[in-house]
BALUM-42172 format. One record per atom (N, C-alpha, C, O): residue number from 1; residue in three letters; chain; atom name; x, y, z. Coordinates in nm, 4 decimals, padded with zeros to 6 digits, always signed. Example, Ala and Ser with C-alpha at 12.3 -4.5 7.8 and 13.67 -1.06 7.14 Angstrom:
BEGIN
NODE  1  ALA  A  N  +01.3190  -00.5690  +00.7800
NODE  1  ALA  A  CA  +01.2300  -00.4500  +00.7800
NODE  1  ALA  A  C  +01.3200  -00.3300  +00.7800
NODE  1  ALA  A  O  +01.4236  -00.3319  +00.8465
NODE  2  SER  A  N  +01.2850  -00.2250  +00.7080
NODE  2  SER  A  CA  +01.3670  -00.1060  +00.7140
NODE  2  SER  A  C  +01.2900  +00.0030  +00.7870
NODE  2  SER  A  O  +01.3409  +00.1138  +00.8039
This chain:
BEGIN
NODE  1  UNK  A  N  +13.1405  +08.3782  +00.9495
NODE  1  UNK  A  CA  +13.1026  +08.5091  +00.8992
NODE  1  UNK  A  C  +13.1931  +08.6177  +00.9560
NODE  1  UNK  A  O  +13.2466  +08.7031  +00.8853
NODE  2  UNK  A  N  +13.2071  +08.6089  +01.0912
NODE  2  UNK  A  CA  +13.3159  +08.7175  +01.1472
NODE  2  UNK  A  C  +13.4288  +08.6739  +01.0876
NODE  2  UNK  A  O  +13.5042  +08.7697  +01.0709
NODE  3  UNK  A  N  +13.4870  +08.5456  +01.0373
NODE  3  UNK  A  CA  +13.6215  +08.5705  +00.9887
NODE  3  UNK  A  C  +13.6364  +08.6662  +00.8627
NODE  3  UNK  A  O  +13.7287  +08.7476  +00.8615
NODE  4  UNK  A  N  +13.5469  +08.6580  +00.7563
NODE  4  UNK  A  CA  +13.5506  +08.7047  +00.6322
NODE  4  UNK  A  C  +13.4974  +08.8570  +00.6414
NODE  4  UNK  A  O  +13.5135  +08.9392  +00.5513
NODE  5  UNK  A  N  +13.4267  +08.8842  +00.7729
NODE  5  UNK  A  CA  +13.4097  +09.0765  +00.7929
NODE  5  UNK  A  C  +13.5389  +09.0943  +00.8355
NODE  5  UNK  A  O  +13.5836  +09.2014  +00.7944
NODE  6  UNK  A  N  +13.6269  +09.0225  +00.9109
NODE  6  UNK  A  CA  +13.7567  +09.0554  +00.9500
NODE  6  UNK  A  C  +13.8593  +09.0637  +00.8244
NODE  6  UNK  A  O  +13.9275  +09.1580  +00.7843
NODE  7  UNK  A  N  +13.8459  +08.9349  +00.7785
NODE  7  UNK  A  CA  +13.9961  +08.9716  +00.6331
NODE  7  UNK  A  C  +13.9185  +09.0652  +00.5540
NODE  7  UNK  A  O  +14.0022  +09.1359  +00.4978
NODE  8  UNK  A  N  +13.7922  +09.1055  +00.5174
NODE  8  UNK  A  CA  +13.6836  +09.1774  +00.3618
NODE  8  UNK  A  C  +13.7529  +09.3893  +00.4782
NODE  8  UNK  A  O  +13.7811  +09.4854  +00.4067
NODE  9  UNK  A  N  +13.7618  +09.4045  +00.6417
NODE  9  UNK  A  CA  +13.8364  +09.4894  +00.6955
NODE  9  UNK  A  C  +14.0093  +09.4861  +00.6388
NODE  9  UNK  A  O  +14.0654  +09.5626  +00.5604
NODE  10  UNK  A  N  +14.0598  +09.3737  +00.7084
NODE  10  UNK  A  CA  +14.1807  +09.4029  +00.6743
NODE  10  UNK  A  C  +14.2119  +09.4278  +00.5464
NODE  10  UNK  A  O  +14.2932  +09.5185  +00.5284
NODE  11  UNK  A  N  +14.1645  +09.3657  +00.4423
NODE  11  UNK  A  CA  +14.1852  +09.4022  +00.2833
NODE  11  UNK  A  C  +14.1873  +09.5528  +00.2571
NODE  11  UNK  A  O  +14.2758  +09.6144  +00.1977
NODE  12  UNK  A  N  +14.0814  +09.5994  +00.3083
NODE  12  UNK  A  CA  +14.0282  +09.7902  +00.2750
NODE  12  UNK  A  C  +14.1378  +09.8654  +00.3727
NODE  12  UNK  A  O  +14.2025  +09.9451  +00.3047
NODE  13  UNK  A  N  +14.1652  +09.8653  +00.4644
NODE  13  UNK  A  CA  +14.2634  +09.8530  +00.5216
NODE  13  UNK  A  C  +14.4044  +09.8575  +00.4273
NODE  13  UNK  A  O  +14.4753  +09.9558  +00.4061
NODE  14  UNK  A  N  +14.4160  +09.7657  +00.3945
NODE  14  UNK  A  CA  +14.5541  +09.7396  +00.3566
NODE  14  UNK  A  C  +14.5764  +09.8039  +00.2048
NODE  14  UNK  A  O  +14.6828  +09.8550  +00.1696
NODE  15  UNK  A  N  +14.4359  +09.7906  +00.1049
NODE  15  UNK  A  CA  +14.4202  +09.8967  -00.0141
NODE  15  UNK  A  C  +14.4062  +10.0476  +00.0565
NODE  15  UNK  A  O  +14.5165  +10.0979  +00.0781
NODE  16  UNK  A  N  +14.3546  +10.0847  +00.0746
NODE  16  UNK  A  CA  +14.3473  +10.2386  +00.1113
NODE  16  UNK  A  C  +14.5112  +10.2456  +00.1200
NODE  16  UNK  A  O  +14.5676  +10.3230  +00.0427
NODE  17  UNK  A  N  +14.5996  +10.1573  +00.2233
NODE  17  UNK  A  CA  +14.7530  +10.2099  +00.2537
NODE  17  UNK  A  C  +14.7764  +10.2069  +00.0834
NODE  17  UNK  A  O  +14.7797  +10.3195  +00.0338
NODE  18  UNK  A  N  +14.7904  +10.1097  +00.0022
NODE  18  UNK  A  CA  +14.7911  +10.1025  -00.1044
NODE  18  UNK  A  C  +14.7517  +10.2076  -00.2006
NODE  18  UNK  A  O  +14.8441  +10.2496  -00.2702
NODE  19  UNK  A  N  +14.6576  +10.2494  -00.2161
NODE  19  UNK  A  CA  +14.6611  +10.3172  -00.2692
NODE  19  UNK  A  C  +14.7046  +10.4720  -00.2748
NODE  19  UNK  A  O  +14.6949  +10.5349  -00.3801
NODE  20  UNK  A  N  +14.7640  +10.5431  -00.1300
NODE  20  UNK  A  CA  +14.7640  +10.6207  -00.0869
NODE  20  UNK  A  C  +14.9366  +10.6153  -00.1331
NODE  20  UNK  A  O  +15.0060  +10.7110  -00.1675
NODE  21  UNK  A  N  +14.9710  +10.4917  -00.1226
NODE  21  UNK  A  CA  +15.1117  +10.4613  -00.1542
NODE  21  UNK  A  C  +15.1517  +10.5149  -00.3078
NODE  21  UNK  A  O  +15.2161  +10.6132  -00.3444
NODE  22  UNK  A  N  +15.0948  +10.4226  -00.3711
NODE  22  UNK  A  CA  +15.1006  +10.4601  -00.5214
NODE  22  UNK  A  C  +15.0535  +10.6041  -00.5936
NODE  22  UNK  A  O  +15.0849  +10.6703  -00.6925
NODE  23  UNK  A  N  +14.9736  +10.6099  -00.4998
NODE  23  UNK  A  CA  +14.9502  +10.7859  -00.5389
NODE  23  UNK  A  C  +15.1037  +10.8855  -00.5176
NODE  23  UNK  A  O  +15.1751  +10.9462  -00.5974
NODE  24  UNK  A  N  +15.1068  +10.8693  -00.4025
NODE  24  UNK  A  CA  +15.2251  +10.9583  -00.3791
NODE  24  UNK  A  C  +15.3799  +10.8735  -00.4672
NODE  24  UNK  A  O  +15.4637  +10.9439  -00.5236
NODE  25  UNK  A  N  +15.3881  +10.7672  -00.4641
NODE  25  UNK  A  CA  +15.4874  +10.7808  -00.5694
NODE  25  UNK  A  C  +15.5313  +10.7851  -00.7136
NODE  25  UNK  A  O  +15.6456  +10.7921  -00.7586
NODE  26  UNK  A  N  +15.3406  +10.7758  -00.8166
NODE  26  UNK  A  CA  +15.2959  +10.8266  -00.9060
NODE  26  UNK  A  C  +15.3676  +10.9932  -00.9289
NODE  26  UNK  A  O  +15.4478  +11.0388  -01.0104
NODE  27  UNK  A  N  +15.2987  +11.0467  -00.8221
NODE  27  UNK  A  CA  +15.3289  +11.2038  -00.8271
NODE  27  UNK  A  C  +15.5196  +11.2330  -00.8036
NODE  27  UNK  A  O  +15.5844  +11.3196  -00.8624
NODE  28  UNK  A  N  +15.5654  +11.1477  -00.7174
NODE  28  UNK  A  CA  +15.6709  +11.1641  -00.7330
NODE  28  UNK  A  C  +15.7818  +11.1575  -00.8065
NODE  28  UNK  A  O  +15.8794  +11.2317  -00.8177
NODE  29  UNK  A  N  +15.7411  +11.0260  -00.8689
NODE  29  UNK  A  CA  +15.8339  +10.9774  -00.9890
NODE  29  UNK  A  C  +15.7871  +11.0865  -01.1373
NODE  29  UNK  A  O  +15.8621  +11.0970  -01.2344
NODE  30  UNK  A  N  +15.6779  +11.1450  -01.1288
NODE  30  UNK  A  CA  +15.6313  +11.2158  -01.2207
NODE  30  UNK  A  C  +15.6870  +11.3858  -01.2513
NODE  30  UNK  A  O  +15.6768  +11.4574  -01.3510
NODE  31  UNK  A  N  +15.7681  +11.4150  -01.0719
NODE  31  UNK  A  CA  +15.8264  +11.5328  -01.0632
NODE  31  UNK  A  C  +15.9261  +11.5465  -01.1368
NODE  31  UNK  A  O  +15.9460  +11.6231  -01.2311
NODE  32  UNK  A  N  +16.0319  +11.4156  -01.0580
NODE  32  UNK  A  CA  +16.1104  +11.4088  -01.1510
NODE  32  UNK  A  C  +16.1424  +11.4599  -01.2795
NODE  32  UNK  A  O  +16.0638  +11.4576  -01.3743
NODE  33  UNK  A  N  +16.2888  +11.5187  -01.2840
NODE  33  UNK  A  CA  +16.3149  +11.5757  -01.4302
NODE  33  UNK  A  C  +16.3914  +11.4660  -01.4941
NODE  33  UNK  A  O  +16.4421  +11.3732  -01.4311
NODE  34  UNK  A  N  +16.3973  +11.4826  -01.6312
NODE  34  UNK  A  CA  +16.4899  +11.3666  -01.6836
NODE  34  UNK  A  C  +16.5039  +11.2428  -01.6439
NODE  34  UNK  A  O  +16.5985  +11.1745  -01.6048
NODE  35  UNK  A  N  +16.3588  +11.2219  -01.6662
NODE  35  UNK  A  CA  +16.3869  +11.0556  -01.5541
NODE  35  UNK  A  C  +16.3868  +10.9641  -01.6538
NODE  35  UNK  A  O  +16.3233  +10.9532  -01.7587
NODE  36  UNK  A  N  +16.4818  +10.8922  -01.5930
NODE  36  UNK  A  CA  +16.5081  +10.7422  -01.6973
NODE  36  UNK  A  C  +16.4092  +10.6677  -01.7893
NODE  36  UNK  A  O  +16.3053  +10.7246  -01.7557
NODE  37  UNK  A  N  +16.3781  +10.5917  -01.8689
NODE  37  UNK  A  CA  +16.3055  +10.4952  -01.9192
NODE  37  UNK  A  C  +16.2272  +10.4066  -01.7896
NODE  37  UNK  A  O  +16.1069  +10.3812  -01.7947
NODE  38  UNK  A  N  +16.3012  +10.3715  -01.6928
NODE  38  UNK  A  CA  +16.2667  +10.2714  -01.6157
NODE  38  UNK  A  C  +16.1850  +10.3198  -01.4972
NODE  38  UNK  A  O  +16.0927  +10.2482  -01.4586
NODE  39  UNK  A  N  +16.2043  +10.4067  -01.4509
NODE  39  UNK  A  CA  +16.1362  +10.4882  -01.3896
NODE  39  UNK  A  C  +15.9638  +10.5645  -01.4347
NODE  39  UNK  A  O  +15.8598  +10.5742  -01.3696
NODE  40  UNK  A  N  +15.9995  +10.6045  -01.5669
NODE  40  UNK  A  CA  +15.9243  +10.6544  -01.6568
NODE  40  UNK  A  C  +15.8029  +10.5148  -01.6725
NODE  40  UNK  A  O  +15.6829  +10.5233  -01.6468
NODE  41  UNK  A  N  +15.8895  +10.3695  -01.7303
NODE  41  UNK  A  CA  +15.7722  +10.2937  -01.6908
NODE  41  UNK  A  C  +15.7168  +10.2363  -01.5636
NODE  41  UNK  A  O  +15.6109  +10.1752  -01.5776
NODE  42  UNK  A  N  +15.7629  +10.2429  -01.4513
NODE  42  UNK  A  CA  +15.7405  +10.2083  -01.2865
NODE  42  UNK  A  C  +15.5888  +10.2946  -01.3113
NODE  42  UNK  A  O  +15.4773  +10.2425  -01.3087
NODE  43  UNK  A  N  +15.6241  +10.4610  -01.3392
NODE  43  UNK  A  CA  +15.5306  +10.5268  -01.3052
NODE  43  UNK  A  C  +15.4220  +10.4876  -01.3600
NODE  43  UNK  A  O  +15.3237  +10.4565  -01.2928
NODE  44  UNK  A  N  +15.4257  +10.4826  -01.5249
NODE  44  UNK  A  CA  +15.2980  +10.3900  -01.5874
NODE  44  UNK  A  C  +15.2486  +10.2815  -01.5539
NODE  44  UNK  A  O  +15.1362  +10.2531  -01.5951
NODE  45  UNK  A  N  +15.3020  +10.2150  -01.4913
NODE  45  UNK  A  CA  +15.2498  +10.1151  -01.4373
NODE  45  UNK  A  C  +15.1679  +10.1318  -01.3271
NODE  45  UNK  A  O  +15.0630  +10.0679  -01.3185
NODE  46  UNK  A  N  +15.2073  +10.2189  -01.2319
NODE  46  UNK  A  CA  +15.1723  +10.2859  -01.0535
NODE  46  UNK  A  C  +15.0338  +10.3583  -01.1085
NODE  46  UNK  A  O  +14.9412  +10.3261  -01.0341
NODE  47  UNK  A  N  +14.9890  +10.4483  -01.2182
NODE  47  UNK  A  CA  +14.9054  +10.4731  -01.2963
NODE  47  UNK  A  C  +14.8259  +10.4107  -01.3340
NODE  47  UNK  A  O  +14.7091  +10.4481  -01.3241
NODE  48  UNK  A  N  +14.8537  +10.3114  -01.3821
NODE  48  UNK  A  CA  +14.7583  +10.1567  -01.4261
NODE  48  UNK  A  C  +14.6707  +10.0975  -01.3040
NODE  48  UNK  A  O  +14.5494  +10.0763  -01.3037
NODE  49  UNK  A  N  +14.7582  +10.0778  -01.2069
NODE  49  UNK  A  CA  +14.7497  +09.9885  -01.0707
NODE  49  UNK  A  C  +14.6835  +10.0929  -00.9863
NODE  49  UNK  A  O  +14.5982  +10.0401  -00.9149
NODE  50  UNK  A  N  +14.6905  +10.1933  -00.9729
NODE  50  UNK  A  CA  +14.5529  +10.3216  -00.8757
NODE  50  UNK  A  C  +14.4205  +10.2756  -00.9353
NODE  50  UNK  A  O  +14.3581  +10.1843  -00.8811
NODE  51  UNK  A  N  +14.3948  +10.3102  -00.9984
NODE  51  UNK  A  CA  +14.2411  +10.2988  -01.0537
NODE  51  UNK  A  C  +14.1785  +10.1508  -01.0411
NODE  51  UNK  A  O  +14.0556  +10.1442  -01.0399
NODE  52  UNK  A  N  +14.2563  +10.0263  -01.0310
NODE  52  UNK  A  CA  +14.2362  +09.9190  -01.0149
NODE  52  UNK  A  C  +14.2267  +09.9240  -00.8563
NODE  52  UNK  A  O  +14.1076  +09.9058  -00.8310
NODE  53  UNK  A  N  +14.2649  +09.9329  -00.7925
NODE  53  UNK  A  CA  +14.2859  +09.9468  -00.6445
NODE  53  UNK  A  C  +14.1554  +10.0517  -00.5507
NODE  53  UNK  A  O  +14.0866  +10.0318  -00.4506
NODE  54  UNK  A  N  +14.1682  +10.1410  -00.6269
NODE  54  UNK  A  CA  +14.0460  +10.2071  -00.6175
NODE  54  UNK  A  C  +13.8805  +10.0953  -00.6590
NODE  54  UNK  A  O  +13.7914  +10.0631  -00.5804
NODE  55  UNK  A  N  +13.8907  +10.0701  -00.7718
NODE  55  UNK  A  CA  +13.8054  +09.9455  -00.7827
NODE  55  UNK  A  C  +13.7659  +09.8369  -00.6796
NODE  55  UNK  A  O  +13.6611  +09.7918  -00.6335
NODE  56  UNK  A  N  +13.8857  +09.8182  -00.6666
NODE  56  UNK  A  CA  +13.8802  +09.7044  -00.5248
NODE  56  UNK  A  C  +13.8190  +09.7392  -00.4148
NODE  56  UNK  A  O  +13.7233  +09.6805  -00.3643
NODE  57  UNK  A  N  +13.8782  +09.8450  -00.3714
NODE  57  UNK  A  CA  +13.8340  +09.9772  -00.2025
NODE  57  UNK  A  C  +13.6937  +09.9604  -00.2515
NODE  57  UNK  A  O  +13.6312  +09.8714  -00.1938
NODE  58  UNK  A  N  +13.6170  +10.0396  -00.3645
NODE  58  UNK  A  CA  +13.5046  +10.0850  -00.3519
NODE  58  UNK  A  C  +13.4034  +09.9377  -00.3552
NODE  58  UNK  A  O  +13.3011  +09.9364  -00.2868
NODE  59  UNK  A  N  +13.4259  +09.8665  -00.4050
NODE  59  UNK  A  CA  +13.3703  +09.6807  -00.4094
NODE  59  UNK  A  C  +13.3963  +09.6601  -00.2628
NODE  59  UNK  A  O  +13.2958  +09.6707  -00.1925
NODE  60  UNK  A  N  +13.4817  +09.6396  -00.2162
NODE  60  UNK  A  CA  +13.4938  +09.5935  -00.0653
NODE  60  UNK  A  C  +13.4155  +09.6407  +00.0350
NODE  60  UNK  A  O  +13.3692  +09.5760  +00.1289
NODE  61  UNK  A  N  +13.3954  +09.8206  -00.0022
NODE  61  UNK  A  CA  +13.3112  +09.8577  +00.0710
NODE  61  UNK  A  C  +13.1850  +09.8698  +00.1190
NODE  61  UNK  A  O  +13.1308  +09.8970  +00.2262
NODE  62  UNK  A  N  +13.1371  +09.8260  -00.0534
NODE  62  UNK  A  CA  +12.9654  +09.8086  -00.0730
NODE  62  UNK  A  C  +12.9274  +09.7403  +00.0453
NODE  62  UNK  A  O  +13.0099  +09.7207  +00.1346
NODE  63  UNK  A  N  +12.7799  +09.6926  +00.0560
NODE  63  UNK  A  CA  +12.7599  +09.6100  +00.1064
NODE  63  UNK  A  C  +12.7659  +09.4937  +00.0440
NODE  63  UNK  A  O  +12.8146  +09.3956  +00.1003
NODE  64  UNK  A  N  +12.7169  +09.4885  -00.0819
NODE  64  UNK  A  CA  +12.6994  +09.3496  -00.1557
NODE  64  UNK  A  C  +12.8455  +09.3106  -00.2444
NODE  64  UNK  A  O  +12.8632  +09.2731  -00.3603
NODE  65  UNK  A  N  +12.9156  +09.3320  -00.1584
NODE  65  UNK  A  CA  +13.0644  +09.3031  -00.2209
NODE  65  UNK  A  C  +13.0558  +09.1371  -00.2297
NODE  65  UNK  A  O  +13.0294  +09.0499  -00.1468
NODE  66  UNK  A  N  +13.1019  +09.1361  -00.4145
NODE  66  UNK  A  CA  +13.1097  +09.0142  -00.4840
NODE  66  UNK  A  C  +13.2517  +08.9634  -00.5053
NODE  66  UNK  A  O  +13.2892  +08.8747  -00.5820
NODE  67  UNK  A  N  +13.3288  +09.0445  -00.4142
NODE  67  UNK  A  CA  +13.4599  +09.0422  -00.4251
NODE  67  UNK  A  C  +13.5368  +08.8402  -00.4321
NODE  67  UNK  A  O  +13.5238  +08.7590  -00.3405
NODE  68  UNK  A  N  +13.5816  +08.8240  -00.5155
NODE  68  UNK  A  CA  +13.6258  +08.6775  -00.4725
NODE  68  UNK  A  C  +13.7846  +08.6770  -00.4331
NODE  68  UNK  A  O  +13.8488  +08.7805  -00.4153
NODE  69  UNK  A  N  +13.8370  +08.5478  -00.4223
NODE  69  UNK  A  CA  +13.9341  +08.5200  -00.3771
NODE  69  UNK  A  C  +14.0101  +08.6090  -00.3095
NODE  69  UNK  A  O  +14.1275  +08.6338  -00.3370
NODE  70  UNK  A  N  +13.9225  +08.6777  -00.1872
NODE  70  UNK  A  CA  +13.9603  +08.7888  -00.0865
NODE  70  UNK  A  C  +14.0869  +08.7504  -00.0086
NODE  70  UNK  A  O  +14.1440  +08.8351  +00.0601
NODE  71  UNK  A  N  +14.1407  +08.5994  -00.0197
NODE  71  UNK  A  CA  +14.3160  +08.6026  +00.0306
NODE  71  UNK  A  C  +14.4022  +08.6239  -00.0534
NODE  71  UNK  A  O  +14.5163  +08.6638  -00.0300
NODE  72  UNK  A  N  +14.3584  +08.6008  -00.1512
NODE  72  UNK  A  CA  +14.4765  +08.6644  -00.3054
NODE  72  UNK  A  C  +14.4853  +08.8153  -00.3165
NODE  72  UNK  A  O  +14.5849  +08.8876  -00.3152
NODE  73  UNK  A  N  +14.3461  +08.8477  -00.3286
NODE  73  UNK  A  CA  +14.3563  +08.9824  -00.3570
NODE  73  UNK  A  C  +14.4523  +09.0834  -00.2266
NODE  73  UNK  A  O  +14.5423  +09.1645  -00.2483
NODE  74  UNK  A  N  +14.3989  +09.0456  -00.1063
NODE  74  UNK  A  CA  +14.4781  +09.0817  +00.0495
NODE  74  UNK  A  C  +14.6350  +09.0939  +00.0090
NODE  74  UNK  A  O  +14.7064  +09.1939  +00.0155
NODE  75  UNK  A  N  +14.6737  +08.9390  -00.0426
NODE  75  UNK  A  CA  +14.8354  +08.9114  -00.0407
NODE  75  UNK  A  C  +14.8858  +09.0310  -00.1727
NODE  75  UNK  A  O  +14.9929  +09.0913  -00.1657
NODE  76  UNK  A  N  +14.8035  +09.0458  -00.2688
NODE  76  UNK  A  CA  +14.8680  +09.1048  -00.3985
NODE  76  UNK  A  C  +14.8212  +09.2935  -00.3320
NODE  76  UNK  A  O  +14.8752  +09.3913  -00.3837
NODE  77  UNK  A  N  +14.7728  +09.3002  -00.2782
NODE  77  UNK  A  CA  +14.7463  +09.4787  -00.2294
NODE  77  UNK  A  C  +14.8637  +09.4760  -00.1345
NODE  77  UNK  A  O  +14.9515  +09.5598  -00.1548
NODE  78  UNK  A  N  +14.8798  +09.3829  -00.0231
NODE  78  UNK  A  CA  +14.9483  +09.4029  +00.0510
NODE  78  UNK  A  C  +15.1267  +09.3983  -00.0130
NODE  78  UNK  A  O  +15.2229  +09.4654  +00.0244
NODE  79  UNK  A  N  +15.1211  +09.3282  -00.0834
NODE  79  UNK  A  CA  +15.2844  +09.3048  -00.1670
NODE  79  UNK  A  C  +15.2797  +09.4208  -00.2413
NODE  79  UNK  A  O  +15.3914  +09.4719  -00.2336
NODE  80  UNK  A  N  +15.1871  +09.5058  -00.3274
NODE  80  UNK  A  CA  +15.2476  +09.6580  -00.3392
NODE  80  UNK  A  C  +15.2484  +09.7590  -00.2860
NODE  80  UNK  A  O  +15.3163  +09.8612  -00.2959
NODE  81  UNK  A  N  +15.1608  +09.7246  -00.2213
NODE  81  UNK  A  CA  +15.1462  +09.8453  -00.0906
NODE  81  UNK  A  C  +15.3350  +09.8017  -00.0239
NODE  81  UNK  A  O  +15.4209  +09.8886  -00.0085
NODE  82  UNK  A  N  +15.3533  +09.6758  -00.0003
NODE  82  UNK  A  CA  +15.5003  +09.6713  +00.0441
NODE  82  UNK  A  C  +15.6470  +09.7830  -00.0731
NODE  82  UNK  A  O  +15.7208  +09.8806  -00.0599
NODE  83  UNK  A  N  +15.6181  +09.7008  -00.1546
NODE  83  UNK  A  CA  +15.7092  +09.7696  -00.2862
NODE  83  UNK  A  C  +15.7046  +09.9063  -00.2681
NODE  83  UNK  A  O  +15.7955  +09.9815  -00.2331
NODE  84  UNK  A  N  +15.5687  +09.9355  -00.3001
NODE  84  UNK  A  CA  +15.5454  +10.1327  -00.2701
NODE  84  UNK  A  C  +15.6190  +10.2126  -00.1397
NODE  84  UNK  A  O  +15.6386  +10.3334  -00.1267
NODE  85  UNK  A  N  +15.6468  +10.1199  -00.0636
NODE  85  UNK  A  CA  +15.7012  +10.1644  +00.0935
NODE  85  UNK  A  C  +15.8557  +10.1913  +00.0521
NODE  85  UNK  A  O  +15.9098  +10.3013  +00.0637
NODE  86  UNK  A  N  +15.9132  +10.0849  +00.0065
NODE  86  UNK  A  CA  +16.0612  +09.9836  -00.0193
NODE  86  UNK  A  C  +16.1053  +10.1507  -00.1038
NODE  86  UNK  A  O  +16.1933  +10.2309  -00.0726
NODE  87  UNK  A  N  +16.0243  +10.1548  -00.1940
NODE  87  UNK  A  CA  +16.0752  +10.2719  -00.2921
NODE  87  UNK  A  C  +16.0583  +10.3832  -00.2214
NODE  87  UNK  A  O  +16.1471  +10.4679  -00.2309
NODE  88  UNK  A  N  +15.9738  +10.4030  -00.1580
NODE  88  UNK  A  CA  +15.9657  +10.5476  -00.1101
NODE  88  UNK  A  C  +16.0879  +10.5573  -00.0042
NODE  88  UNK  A  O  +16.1801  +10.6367  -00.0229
NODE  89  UNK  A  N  +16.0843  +10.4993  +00.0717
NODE  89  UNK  A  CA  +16.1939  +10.5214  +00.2030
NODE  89  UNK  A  C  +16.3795  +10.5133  +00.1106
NODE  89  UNK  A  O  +16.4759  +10.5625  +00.1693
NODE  90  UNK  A  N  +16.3939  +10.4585  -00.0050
NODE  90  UNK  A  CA  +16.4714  +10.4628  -00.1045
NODE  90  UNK  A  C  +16.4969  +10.6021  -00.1101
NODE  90  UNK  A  O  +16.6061  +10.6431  -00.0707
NODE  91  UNK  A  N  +16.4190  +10.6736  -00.1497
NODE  91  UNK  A  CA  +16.3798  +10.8030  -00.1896
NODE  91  UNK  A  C  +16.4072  +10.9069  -00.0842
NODE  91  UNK  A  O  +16.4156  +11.0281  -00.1035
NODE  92  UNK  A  N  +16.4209  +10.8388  +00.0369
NODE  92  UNK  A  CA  +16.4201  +10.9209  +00.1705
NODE  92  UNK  A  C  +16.3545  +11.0586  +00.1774
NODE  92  UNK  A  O  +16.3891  +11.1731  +00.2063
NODE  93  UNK  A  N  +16.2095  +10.9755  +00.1252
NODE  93  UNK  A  CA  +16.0998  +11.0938  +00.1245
NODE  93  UNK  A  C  +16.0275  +11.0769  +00.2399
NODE  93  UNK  A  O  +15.9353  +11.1539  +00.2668
């Protein structure tokens, strides 16, 4: 039981960085003037992927979180929460 309050922590944890990530480079890529196609879709996508993430945070947090395959979900928050970093420091924001 303490292992799964420990990873069901580290997960919320690691979404909150996540999402805090994608927020700010939502807004950033959105400042942008004349921004490319590719960029233009990154952002739609970073758009897509908040509100899902948010989903996750607020499930994790309940108490009666029905959350499943809580090491997948960990590895896939934590791999964009990585990406979101990779780009921002790109950005030398």
């Amino acid at each position: 039981m303490t292992d799964l309050l420990s990873i069901t922590a580290s997960v919320v944890a690691i979404t909150t960085a996540a999402i805090g990530s994608v927020k700010f480079l939502y807004t950033i890529i959105g400042d942008i003037k004349d921004i490319p196609t590719t960029l233009g879709n990154i952002r739609s996508d970073l758009g897509a992927i908040e509100p899902v993430l948010q989903k996750v945070y607020i499930e994790l947090e309940s108490e009666d979180s029905q959350v499943l395959l809580i090491d997948d979900i960990k590895g896939a928050v934590k791999n964009c929460n990585s990406a979101c970093f990779i780009f921002q420091k790109s950005l030398d924001y």
